[in-house]
C-alpha positions in Angstrom: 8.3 -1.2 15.5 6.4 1.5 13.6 7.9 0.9 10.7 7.4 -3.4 10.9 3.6 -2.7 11.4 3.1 -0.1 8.6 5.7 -2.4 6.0 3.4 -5.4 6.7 0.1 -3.6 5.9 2.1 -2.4 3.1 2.7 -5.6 1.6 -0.9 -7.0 2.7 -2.2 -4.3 1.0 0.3 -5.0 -2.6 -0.6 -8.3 -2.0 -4.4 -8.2 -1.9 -3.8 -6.4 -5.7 -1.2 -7.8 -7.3 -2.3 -6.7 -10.6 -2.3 -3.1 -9.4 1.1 -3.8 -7.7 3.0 -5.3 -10.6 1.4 -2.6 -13.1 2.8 0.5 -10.4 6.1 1.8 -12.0 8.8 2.9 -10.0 11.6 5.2 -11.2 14.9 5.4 -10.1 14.3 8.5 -8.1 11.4 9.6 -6.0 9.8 11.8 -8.6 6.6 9.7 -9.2 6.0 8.4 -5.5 3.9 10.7 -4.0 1.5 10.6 -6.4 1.5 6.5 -6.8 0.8 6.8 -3.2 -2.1 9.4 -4.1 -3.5 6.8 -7.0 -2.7 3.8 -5.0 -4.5 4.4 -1.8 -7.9 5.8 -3.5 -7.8 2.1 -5.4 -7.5 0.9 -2.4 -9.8 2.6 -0.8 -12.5 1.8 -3.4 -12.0 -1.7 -2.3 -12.4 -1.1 1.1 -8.9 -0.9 2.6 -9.2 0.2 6.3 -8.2 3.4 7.4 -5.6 2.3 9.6 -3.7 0.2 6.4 -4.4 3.8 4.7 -2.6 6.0 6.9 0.4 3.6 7.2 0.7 4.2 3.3 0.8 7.3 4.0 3.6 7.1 6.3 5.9 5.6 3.6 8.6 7.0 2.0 10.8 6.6 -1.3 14.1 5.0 -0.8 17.1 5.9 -3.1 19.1 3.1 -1.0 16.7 0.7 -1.3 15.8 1.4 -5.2 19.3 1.2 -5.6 20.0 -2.5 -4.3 16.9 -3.7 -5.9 17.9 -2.5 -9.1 21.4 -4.0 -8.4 20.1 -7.6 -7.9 21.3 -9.7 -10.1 19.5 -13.0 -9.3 16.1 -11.3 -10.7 17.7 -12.2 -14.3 17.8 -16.0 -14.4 14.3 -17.8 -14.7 12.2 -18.3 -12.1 13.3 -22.3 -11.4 17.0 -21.5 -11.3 16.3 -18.4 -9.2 14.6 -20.6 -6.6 17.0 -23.4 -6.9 19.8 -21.0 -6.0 18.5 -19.6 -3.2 17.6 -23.1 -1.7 14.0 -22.8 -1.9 13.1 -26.2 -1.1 14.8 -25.5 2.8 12.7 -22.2 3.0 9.6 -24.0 2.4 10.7 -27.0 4.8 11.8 -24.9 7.9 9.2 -22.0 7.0 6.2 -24.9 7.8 8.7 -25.8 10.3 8.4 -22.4 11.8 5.1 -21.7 11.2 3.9 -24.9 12.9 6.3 -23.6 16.1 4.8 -20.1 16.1 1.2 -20.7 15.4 -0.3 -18.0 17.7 2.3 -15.4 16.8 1.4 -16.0 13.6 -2.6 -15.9 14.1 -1.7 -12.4 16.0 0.2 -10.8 13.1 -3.0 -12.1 10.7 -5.1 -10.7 12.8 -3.7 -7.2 13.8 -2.3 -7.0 10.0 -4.4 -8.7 7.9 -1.6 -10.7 6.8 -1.8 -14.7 6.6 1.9 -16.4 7.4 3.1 -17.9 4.2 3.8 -14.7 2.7 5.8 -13.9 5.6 7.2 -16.5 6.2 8.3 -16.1 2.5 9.6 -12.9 2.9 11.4 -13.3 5.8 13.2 -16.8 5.0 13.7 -15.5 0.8 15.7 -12.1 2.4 17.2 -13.0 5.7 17.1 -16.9 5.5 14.7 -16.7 8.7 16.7 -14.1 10.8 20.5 -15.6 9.7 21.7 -12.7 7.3 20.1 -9.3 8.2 22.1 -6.9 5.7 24.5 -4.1 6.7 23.0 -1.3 8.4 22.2 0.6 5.6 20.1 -2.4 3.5 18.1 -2.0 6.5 16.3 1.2 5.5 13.3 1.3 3.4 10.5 -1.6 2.3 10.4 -4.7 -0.3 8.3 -3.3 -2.5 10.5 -1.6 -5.2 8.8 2.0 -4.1 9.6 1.9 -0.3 
């Protein structure tokens, strides 16, 4: 459960700067990570990033496992359009609302204790486990979404 709470701030805080987020280079070992943390959470800091979002940043840790199956994904080569037509974006979005509409106050909750609104979990969740269907084998199940968890 540790890990959930501290992945979610994670994202909440990629998410609050994407441009930050998408200019953070990751290699293909952990080399660099400890001091992208370092950089990272002073920006984010500076913005005004509570402690509590800090220190589960700080709790993080480089995954070979995961680095390894993202780099491995082929479906991030095809355009964005046939990328989302693949994966059947069109019944994410519809049972995601669905869901959302179902689970209001859980949502509201995780908002509210993690600063995270629902689409972007709802996202996540239906893009990686197609809402709780496919959950990866035991090992996929280590490590973050962001390419440096």
């Amino acid at each position: 459960m540790r890990f959930v709470g501290a992945a979610l701030v994670c994202m909440a805080v990629v998410m609050m700067w994407p441009a930050a987020a998408q200019a953070a280079k990751c290699g293909n070992t952990g080399a660099g990570f400890e001091k992208w943390k370092t950089a990272f959470a002073a920006e984010a800091r500076a913005k005004g990033v509570s402690p509590k979002a800090l220190m589960a940043l700080a709790d993080t840790r480089y995954s070979t496992g995961t680095i390894k199956a993202d780099r491995g994904q082929k479906n991030f080569k095809l355009p964005l359009g046939a990328f989302m037509q693949k994966r059947g974006a069109a019944g994410i979005i519809a049972q995601g609302k669905s869901l959302k509409k179902a689970n209001g106050p859980l949502f509201a909750s995780l908002e509210k204790r993690y600063g995270v609104p629902p689409g972007p979990l709802l996202a996540i969740w239906g893009m990686e486990t197609g809402f709780g269907s496919y959950l990866g084998k035991p090992a996929n199940l280590v490590g973050g979404g962001h390419p440096c968890l």
